[in-house]
Every structure is written in structure tokens, then in C-alpha cells.
MARDREN-104407 format. One record per residue: x, y, z of N, C-alpha, C, O in turn; residue in one letter; chain. Coordinates in steps of 0.2 Angstrom, whole numbers. Example, Ala and Ser with C-alpha at 12.3 -4.5 7.8 and 13.67 -1.06 7.14 Angstrom:
! residues 2
<n.c1 66 n.c2 -28 n.c3 39 ca.c1 62 ca.c2 -22 ca.c3 39 c.c1 66 c.c2 -16 c.c3 39 o.c1 71 o.c2 -17 o.c3 42 semar A gugu A>
<n.c1 64 n.c2 -11 n.c3 35 ca.c1 68 ca.c2 -5 ca.c3 36 c.c1 64 c.c2 0 c.c3 39 o.c1 67 o.c2 6 o.c3 40 semar S gugu A>
This chain:
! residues 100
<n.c1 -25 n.c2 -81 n.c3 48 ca.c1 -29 ca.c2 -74 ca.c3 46 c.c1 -31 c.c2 -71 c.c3 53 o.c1 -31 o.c2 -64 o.c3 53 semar X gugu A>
<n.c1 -32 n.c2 -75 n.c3 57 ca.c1 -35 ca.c2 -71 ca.c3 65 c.c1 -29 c.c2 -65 c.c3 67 o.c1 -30 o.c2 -59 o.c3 68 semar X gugu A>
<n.c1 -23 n.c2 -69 n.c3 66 ca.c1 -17 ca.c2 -63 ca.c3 70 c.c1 -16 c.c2 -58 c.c3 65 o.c1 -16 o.c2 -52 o.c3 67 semar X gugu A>
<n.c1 -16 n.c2 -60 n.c3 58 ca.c1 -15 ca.c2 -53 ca.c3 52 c.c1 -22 c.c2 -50 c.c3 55 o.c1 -22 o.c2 -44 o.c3 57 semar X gugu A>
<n.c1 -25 n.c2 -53 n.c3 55 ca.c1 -32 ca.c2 -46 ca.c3 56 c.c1 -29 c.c2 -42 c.c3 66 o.c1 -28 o.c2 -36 o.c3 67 semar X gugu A>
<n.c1 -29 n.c2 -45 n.c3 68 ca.c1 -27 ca.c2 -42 ca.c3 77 c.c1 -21 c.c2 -37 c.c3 75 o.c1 -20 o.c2 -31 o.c3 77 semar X gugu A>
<n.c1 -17 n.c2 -41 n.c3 71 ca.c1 -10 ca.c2 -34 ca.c3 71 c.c1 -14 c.c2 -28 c.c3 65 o.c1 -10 o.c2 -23 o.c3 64 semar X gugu A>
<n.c1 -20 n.c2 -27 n.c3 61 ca.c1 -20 ca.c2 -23 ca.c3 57 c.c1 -25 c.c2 -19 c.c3 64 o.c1 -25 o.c2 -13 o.c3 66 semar X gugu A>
<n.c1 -27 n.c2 -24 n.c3 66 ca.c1 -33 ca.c2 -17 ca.c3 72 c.c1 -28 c.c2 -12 c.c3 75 o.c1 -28 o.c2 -6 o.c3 76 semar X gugu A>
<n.c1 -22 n.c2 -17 n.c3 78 ca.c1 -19 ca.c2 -14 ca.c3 83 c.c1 -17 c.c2 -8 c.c3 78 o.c1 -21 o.c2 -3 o.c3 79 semar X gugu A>
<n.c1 -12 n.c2 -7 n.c3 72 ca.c1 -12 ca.c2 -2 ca.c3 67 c.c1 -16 c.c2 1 c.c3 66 o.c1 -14 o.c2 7 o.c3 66 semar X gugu A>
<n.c1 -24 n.c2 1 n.c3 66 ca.c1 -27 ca.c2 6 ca.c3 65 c.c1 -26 c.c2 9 c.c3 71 o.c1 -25 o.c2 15 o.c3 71 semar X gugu A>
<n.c1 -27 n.c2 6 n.c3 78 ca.c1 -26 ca.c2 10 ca.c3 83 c.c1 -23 c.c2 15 c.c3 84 o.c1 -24 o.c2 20 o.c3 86 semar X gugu A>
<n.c1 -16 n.c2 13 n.c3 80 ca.c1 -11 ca.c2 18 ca.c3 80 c.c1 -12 c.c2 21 c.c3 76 o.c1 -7 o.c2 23 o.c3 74 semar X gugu A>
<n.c1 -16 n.c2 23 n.c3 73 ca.c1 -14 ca.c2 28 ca.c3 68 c.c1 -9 c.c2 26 c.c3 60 o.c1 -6 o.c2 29 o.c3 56 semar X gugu A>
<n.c1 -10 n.c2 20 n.c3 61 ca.c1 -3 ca.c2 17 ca.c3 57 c.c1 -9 c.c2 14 c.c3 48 o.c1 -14 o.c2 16 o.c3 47 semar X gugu A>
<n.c1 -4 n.c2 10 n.c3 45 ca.c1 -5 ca.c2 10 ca.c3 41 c.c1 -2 c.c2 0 c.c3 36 o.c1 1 o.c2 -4 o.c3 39 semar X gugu A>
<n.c1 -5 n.c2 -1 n.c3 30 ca.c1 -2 ca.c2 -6 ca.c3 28 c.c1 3 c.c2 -6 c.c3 23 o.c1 3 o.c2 0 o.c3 21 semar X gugu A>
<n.c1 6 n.c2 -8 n.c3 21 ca.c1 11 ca.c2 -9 ca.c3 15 c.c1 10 c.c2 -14 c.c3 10 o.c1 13 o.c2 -19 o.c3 11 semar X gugu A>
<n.c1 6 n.c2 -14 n.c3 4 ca.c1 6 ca.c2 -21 ca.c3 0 c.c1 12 c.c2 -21 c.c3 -6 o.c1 12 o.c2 -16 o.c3 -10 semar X gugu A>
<n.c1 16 n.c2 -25 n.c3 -5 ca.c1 21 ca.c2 -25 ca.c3 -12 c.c1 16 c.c2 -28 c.c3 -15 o.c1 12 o.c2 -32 o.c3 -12 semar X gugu A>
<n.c1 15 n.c2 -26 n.c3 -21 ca.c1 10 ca.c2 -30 ca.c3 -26 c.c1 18 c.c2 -32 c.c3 -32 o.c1 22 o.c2 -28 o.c3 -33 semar X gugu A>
<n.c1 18 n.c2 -40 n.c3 -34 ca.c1 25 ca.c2 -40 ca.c3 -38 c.c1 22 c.c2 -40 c.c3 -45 o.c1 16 o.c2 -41 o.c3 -46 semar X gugu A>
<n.c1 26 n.c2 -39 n.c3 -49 ca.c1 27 ca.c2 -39 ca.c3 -58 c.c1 19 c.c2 -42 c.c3 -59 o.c1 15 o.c2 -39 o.c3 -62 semar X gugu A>
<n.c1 18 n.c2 -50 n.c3 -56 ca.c1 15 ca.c2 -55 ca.c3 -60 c.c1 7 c.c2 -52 c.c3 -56 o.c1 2 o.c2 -56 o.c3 -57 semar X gugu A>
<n.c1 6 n.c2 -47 n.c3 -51 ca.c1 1 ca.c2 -46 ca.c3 -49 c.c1 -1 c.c2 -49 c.c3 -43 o.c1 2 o.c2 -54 o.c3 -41 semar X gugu A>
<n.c1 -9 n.c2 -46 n.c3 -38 ca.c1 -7 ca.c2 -53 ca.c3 -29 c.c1 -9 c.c2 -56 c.c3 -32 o.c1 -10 o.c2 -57 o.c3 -38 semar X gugu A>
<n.c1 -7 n.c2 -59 n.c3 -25 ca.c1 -8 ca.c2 -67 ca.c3 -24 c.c1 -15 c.c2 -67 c.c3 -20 o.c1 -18 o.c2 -62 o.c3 -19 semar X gugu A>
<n.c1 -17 n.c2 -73 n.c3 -20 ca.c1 -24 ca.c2 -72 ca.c3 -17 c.c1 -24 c.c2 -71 c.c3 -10 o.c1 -29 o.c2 -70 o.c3 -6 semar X gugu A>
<n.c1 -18 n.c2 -73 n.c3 -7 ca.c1 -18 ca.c2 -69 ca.c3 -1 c.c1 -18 c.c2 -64 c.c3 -1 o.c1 -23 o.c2 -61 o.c3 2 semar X gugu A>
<n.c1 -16 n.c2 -62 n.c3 -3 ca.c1 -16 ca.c2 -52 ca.c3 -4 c.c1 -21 c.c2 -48 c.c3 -6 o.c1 -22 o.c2 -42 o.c3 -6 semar X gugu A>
<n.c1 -27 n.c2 -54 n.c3 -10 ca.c1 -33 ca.c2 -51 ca.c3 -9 c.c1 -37 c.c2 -51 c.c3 -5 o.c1 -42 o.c2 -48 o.c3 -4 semar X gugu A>
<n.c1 -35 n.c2 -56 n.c3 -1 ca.c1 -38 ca.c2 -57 ca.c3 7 c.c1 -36 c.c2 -52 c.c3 12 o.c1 -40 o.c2 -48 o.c3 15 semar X gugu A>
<n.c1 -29 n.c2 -52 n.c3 11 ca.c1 -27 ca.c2 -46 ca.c3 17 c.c1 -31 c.c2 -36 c.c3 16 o.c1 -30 o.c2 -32 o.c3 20 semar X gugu A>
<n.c1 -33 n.c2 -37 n.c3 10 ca.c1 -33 ca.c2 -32 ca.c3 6 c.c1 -40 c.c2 -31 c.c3 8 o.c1 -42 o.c2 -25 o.c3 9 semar X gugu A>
<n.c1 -45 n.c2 -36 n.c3 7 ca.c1 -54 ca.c2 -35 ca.c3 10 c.c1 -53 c.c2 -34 c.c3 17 o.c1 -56 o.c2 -29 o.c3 20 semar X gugu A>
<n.c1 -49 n.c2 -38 n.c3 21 ca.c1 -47 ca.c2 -36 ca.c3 29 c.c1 -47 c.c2 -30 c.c3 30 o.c1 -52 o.c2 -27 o.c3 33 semar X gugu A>
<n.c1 -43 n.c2 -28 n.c3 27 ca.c1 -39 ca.c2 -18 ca.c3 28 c.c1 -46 c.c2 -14 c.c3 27 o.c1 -49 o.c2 -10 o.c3 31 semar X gugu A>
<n.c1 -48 n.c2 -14 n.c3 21 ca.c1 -58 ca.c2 -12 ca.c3 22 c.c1 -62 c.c2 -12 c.c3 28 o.c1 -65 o.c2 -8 o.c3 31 semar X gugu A>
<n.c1 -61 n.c2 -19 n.c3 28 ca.c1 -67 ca.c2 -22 ca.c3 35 c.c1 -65 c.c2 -18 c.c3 41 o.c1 -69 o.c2 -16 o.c3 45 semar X gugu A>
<n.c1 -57 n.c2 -15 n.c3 42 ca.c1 -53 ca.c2 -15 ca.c3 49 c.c1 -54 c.c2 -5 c.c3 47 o.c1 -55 o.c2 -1 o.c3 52 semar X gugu A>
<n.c1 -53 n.c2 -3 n.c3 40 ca.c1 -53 ca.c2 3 ca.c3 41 c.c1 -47 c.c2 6 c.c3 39 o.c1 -47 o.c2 12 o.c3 37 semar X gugu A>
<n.c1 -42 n.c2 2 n.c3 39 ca.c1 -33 ca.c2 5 ca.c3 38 c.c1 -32 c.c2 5 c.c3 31 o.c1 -35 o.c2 2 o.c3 26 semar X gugu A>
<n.c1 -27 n.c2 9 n.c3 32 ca.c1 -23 ca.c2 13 ca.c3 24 c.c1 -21 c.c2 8 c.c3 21 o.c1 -20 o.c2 3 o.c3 25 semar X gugu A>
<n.c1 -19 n.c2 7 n.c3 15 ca.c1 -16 ca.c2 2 ca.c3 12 c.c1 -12 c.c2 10 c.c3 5 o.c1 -13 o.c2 14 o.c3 1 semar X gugu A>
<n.c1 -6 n.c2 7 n.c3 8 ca.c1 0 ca.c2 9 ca.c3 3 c.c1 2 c.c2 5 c.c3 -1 o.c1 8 o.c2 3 o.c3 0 semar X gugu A>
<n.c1 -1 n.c2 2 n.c3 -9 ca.c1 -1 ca.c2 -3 ca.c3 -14 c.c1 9 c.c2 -2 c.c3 -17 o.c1 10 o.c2 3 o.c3 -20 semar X gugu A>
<n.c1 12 n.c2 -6 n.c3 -17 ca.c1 17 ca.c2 -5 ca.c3 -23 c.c1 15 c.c2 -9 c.c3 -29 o.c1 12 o.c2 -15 o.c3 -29 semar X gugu A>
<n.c1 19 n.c2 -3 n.c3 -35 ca.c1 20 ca.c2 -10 ca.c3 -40 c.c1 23 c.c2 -8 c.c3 -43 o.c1 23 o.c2 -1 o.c3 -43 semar X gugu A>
<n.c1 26 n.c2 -13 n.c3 -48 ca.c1 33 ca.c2 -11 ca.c3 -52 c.c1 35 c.c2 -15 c.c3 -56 o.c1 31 o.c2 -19 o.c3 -58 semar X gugu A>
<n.c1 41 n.c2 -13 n.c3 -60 ca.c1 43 ca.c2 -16 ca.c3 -66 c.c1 48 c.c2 -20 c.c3 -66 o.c1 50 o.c2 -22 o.c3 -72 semar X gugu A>
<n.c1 51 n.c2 -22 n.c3 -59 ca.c1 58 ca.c2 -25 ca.c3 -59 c.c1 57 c.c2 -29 c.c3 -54 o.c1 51 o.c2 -28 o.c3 -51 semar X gugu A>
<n.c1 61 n.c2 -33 n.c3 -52 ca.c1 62 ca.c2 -36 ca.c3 -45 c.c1 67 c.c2 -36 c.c3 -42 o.c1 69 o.c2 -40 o.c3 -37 semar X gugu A>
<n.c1 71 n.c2 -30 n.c3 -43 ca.c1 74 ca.c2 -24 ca.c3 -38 c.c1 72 c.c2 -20 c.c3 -34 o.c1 67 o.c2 -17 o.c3 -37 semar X gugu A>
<n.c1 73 n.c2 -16 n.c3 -27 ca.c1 70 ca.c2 -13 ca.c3 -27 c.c1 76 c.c2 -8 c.c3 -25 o.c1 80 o.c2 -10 o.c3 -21 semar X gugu A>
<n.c1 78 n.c2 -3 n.c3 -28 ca.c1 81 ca.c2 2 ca.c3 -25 c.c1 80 c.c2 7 c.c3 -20 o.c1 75 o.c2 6 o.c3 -16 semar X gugu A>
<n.c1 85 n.c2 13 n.c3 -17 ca.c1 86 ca.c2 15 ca.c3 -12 c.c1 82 c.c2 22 c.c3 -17 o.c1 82 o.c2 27 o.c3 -13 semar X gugu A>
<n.c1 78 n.c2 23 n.c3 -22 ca.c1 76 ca.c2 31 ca.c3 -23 c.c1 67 c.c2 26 c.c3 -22 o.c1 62 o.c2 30 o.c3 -21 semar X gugu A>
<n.c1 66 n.c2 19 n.c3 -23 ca.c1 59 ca.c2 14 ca.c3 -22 c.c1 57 c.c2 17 c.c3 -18 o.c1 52 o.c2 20 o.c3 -19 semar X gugu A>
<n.c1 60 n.c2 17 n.c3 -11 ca.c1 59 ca.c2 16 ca.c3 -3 c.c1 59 c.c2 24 c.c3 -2 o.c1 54 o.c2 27 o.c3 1 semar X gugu A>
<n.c1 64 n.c2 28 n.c3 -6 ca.c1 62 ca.c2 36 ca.c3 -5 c.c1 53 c.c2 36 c.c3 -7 o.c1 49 o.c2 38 o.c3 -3 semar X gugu A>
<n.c1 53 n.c2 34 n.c3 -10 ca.c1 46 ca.c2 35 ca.c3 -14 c.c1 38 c.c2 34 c.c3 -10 o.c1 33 o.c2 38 o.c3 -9 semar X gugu A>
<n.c1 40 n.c2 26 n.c3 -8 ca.c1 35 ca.c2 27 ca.c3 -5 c.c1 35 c.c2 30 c.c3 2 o.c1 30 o.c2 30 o.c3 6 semar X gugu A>
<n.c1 42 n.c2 33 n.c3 6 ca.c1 42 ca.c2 35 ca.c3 10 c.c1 37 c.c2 41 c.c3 12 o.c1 34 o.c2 43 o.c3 16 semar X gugu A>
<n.c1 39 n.c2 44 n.c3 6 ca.c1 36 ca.c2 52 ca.c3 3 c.c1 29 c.c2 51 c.c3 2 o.c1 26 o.c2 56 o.c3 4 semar X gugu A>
<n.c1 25 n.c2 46 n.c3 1 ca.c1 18 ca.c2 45 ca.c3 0 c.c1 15 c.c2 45 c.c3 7 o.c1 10 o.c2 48 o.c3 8 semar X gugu A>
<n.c1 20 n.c2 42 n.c3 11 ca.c1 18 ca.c2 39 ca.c3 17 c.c1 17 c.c2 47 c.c3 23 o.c1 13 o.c2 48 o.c3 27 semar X gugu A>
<n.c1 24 n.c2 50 n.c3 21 ca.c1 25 ca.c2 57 ca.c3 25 c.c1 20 c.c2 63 c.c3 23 o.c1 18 o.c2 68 o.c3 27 semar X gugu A>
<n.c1 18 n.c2 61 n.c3 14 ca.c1 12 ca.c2 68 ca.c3 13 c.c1 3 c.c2 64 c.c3 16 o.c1 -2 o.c2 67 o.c3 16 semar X gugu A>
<n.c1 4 n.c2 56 n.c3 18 ca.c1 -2 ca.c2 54 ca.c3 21 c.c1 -1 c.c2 57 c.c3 27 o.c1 -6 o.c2 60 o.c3 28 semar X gugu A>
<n.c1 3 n.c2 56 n.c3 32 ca.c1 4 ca.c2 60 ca.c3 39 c.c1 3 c.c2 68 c.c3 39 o.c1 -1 o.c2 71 o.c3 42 semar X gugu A>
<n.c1 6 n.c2 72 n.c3 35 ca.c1 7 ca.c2 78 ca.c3 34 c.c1 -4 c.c2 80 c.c3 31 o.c1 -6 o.c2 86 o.c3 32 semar X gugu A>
<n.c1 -6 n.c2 76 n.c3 30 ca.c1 -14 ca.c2 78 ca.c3 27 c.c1 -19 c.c2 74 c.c3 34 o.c1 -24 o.c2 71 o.c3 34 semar X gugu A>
<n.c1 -14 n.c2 74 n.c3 40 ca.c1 -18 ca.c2 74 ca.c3 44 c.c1 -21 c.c2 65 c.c3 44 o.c1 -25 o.c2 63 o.c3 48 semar X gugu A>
<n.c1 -19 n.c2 62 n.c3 41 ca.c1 -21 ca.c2 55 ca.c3 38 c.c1 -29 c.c2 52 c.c3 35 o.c1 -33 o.c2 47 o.c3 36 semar X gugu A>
<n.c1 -29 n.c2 57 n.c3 32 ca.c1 -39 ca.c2 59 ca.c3 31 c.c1 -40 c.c2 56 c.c3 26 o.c1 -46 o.c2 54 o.c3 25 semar X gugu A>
<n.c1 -34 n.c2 54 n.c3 20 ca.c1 -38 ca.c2 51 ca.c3 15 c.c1 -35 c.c2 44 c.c3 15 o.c1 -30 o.c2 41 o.c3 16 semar X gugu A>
<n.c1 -42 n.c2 40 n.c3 14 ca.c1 -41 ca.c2 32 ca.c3 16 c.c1 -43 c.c2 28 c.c3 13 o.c1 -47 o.c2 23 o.c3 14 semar X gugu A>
<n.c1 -40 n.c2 31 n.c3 6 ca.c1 -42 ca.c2 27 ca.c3 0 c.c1 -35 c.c2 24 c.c3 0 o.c1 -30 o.c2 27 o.c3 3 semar X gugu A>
<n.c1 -34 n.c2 17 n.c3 -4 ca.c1 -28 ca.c2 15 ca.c3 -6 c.c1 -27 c.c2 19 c.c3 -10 o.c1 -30 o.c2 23 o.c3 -14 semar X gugu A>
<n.c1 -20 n.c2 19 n.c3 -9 ca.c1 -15 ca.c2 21 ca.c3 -16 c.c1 -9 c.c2 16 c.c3 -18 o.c1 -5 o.c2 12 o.c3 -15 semar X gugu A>
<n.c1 -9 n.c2 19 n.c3 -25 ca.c1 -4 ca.c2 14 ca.c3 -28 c.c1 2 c.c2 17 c.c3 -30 o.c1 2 o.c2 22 o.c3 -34 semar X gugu A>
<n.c1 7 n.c2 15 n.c3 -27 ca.c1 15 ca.c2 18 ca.c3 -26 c.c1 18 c.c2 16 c.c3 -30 o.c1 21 o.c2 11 o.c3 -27 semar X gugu A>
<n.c1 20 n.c2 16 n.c3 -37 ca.c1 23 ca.c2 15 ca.c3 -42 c.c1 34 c.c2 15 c.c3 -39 o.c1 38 o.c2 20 o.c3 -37 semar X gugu A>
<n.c1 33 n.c2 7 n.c3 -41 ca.c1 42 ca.c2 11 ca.c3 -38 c.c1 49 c.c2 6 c.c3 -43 o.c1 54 o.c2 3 o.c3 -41 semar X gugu A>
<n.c1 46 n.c2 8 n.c3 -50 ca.c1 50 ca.c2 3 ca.c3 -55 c.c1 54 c.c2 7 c.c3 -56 o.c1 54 o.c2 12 o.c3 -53 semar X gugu A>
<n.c1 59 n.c2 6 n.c3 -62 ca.c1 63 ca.c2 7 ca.c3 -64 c.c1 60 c.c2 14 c.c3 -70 o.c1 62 o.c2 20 o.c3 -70 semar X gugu A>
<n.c1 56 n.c2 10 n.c3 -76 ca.c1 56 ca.c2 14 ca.c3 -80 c.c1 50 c.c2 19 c.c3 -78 o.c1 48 o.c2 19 o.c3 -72 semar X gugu A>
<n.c1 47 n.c2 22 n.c3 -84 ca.c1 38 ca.c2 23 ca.c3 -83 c.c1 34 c.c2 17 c.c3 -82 o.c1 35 o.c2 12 o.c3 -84 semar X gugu A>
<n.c1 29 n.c2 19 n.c3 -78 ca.c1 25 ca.c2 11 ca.c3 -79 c.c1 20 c.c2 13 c.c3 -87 o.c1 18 o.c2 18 o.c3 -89 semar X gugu A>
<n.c1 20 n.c2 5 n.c3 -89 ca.c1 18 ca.c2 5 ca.c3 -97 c.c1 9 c.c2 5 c.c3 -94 o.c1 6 o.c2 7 o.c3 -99 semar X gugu A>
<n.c1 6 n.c2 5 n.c3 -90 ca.c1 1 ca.c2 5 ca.c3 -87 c.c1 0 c.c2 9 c.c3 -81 o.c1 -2 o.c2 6 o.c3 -76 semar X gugu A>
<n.c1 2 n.c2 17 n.c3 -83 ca.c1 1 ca.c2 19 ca.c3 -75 c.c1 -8 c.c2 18 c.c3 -72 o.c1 -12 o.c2 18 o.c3 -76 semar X gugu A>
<n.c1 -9 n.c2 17 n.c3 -64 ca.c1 -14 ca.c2 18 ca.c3 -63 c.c1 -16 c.c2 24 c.c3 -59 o.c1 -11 o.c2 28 o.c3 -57 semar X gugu A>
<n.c1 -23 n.c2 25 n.c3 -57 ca.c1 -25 ca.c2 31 ca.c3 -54 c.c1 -20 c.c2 33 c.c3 -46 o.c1 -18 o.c2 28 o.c3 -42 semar X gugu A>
<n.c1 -18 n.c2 37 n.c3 -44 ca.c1 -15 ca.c2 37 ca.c3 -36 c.c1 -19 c.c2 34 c.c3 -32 o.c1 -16 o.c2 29 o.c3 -30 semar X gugu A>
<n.c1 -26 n.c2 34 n.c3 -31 ca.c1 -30 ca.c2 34 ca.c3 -26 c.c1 -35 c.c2 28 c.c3 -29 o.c1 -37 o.c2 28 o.c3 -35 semar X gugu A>
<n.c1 -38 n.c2 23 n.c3 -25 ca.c1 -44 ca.c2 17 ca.c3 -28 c.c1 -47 c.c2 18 c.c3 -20 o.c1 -44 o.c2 19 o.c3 -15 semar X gugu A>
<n.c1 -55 n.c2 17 n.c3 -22 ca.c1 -60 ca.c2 15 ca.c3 -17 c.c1 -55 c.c2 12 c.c3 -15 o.c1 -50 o.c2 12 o.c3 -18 semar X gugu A>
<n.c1 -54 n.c2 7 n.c3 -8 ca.c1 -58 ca.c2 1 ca.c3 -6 c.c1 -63 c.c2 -1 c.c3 -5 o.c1 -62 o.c2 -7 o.c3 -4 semar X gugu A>
């Protein structure tokens, strides 16, 4: 956990950001660890979650697009957000944006 926390610092230095696949069945409790980390550390978290375990080339457009309108907004808002990247509608969409 020391190194995941060292590489999210260096990230926030940069300016950068996290990426969580969240899968079908929900995290893992690692991912709720990494996920309290990113709080503590300050950095963005870009959540996915989905309805397949496919990921397509329009998936990655998508959160690409989330990631270029968080660049383009100056990167100010440092709430997660949840990047929905399935197939269908999701049967549960959630909010864009959650505390951390």
C-alpha cells in the first residue's frame, strides 16, 4: 500500500488523476482502500461501472470525454465521478458526481 499511496502523491503532483474500474459484482476491498487513499492524498477518482465484461472502443471514448471536460474545467471539481461505460442503460443509474 506504501507504493500505491507514493504513485497517487506523485499524480496529484502532476496534476493527474485515478482511474477505478469498479466491475459488475462491485469493489473489492482493495478498492475501498485505494479509494480512502485518494481522499487522504487529494486526487480525482474517475469511477467506472458497467453492465458487461466487455469493454468497448465507444467505453474508453467515454471516459476519455469525462477526463478532457475535467481538464477543460481547469480540474476544480474533485468529487468522484461515476463513468458509466456498459452496454445498455444502466438499471441503476448513479449521481455523476459523490463526495469523497
Amino acid at each position: 500500500r506504501f507504493s500505491f499511496r507514493f504513485h497517487q502523491e506523485e499524480c496529484k503532483a502532476a496534476n493527474g488523476f485515478m482511474i477505478q474500474m469498479e466491475e459488475q459484482d462491485g469493489l473489492g476491498a482493495g478498492q475501498e482502500i485505494e479509494t480512502a487513499m485518494a481522499k487522504e492524498v487529494g486526487i480525482k477518482v474517475f469511477r467506472t461501472y458497467t453492465d458487461t465484461s466487455n469493454i468497448s472502443d465507444h467505453a474508453i471514448s467515454t471516459l476519455s470525454f469525462s477526463i478532457f471536460q475535467w481538464y477543460q474545467g481547469a480540474c476544480a471539481n474533485m468529487d468522484l465521478e461515476n463513468v458509466y461505460i456498459g452496454c445498455d442503460a444502466p438499471t441503476n443509474p448513479r449521481p455523476f458526481y459523490e463526495k469523497l
